[in-house]
N, C-alpha and C positions, 0 to 999 in steps of 0.2 A: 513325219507326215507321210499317208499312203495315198494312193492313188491309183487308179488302175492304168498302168504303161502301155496293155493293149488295146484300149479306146484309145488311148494317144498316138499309137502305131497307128492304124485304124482312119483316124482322122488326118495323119499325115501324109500315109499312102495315098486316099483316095482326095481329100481339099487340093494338094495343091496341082495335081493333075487337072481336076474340072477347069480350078479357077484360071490357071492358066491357059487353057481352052478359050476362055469365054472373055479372058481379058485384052488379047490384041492389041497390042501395044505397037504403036511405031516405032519409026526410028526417028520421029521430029517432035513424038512423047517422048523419048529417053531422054534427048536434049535438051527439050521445056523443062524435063524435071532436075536434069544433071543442072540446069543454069540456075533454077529457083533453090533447090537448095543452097549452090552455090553464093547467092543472092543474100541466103536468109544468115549468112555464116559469115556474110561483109554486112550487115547490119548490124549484128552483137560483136561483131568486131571494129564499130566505128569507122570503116573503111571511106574515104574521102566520094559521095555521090552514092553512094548505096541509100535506097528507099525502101521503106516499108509499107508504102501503102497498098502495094499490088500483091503483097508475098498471103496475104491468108484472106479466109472464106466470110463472109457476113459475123458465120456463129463458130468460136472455136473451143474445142477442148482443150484444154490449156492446161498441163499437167493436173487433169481433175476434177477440174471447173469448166465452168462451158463460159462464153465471155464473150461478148461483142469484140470483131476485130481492133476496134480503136483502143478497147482498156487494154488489152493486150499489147498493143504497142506503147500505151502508157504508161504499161508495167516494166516493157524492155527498159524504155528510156528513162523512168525512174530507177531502177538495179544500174546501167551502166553509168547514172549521172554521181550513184553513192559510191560507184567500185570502181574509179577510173584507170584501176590497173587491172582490170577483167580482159582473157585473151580466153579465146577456146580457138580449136582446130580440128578439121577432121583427118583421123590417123587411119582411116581404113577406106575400103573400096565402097559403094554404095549397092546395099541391097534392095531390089525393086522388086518387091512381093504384090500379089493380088491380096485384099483384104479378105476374100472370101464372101464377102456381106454386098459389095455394089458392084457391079460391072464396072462403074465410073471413078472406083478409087485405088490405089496402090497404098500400100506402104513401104516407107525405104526407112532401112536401118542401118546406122553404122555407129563407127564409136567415135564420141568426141572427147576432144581431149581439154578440158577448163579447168581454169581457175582465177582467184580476185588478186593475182600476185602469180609470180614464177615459181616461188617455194610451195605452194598449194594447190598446183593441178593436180586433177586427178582424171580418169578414163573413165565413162561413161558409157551404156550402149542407147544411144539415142533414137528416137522414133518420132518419124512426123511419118502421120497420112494425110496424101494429096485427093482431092477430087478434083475433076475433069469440069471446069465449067463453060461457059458460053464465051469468057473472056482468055481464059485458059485456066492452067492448073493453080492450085489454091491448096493453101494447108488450112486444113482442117480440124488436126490435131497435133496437140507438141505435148514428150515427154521423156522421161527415157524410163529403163526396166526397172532401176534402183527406185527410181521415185515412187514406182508403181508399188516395186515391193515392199516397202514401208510404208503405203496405202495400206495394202492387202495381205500383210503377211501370209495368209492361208490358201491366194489364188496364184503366187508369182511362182512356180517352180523352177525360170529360170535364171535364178538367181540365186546366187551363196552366200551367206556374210561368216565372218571367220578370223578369225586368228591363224591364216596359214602358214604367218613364219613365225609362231609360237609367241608375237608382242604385238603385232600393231594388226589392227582392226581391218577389214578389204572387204573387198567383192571381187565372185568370182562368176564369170559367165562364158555363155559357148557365142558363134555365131557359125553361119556356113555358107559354104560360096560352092562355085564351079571354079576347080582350080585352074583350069585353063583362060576362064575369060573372066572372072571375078563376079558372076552376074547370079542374079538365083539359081537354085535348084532345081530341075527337073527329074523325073525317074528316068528320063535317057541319056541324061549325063552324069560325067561324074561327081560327086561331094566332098569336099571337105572340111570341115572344124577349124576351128579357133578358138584357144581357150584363153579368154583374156583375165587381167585382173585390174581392178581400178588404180591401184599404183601406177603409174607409168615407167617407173624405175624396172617393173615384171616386163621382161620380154616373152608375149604370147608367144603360145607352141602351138604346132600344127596335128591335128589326130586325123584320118586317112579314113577316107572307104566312112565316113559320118554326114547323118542330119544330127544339129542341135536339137537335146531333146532337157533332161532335167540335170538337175546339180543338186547336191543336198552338202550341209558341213555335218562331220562325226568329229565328236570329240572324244579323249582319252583313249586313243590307242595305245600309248605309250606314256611316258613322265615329259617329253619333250615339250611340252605347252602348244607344239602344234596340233590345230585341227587339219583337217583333211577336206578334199575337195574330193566327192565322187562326182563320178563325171557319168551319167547314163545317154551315148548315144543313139540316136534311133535309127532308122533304114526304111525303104519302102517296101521290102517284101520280108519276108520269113520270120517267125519269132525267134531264133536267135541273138543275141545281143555281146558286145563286149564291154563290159564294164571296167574303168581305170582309175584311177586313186593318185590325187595329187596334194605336195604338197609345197611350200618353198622355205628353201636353203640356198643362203649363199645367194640371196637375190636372184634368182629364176626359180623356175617351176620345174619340180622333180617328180619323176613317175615312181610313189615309192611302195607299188606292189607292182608285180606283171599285170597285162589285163587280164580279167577272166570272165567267160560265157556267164551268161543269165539268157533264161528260157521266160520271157513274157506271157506264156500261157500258164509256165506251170508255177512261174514266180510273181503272179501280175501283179500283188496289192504287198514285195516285198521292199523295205528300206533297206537304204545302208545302212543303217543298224543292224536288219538282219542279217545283211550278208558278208561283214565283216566287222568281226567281233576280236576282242582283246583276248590274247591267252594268257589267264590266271599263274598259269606255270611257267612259261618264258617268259619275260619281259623282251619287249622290240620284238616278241612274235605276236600275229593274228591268225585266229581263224576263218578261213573264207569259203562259203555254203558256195560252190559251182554249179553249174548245169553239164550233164552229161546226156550222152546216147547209151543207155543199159544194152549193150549187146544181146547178153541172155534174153532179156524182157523183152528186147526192141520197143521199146517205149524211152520218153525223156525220161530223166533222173536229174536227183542233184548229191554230190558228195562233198563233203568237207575235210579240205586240206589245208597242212599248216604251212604258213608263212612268213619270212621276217621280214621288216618294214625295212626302205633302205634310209641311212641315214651318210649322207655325206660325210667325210673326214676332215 
């Protein structure tokens, strides 16, 4: 799948600068919203005195569906009255994004951790948007990336499905925080990734100096039965990029190329496909189209070097 990276640069740099201009948030918002999540996480959890009546809006989107608040809690309480060993948890810090779309709504993301038994969790990156009402905050919408992308296969790009330890099936996703306070991202501070995988058994890793941007699976670089997670960071300013290539062994996540530069202007509509490719003549090597600076030309360039994939011992 292509796409153009530098509208995506583009809309990254400049959405969440406004939005966060114009969205003003307290510090007795952060708390309505840090309780109401909390809130909606002891409902699906059965917790002794948790209600649902106050936690969503008139009309919600409901992974999809738009649904009057009551079927929606008819639907909870239906699911947990079939699955009475249903647990989920949230394993991550809460992201609290402007929508872009309202003044009056956020979205927080993080990732939860569910399943209908202890042998069947799995990690999820989940999303509810809140709006701002009269009574207070209200979710509006619930779903997470996966669901989306198995809606949409052709609009979700952040999201991976794969074979990345060469046998069992996953998802692979980014997210990104401020490392020092866990809270969105702004261009005045700093960013970093998280590259999760829906196993819980994968302990995410941390990639540096990142906004989450896309992931794509490549298969057959090798006879391994692994596919590969590229990972395309983005940034707020410069078309420079560092692209990195994962994949697992031995139950965690391996970096098994170095990263390498990609130029978003002069590679905007390129895949991984194109930019790392199997070499016919080595096996466990690839070929990888880089971005350079042509000294002579003083212009970008890009050159192709060869690489071997790393494989654990």
């Amino acid at each position: 799948m292509s796409f153009n990276r530098h509208v995506l640069a583009v809309l990254l740099s400049f959405g969440p600068l406004f939005a966060h201009a114009d969205l003003n948030l307290t510090v007795s918002d952060e708390q309505q919203i840090n309780v109401l999540v909390d809130r909606w996480n002891n409902v699906l959890n059965r917790v002794q005195g948790a209600q649902p009546q106050s936690l969503y809006a008139d009309q919600v989107d409901w992974f999809g569906k738009v649904l009057p608040a009551q079927q929606v809690i008819a639907s909870d309480r239906e699911f947990l009255a079939k699955n009475k060993d249903y647990r989920q948890s949230i394993v991550s810090t809460l992201n609290i994004q402007p929508t872009g779309e309202n003044d009056d709504r956020v979205l927080v993301r993080f990732v939860k951790r569910a399943g209908v038994d202890t042998d069947n969790e799995k990690n999820y990156p989940a999303e509810l948007q809140l709006q701002k009402k009269a009574a207070g905050w209200r979710i509006v919408s619930e779903t997470d990336a996966i669901t989306r992308r198995n809606q949409h296969k052709n609009d979700e790009t952040g999201v991976a499905k794969g074979k990345f330890d060469g046998t069992h099936i996953s998802y692979a996703w980014m997210s990104d925080a401020n490392p020092r306070t866990g809270s969105a991202c702004t261009p005045d501070s700093d960013c970093d990734c998280t590259l999760w995988n829906s196993d819980p058994h994968i302990k995410p890793v941390n990639i540096s100096q990142c906004l989450a941007g896309a992931i794509e699976t490549l298969a057959g670089l090798d006879d391994s039965g692994r596919d590969r997670a590229v990972v395309f960071p983005e940034w707020w300013t410069s078309a420079m990029r560092v692209v990195y290539v994962y994949d697992i062994q031995q139950n965690q996540w391996i970096k098994t190329l170095p990263g390498f530069s990609m130029n978003i202007n002069l590679q905007e509509t390129a895949t991984a496909a194109d930019l790392v490719k199997r070499d016919p003549q080595q096996p466990g090597h690839v070929n990888v189209t880089q971005a350079i600076y042509d000294e002579v030309k003083e212009e970008p360039a890009t050159q192709v070097i060869n690489q071997t994939l790393l494989t654990l011992k």
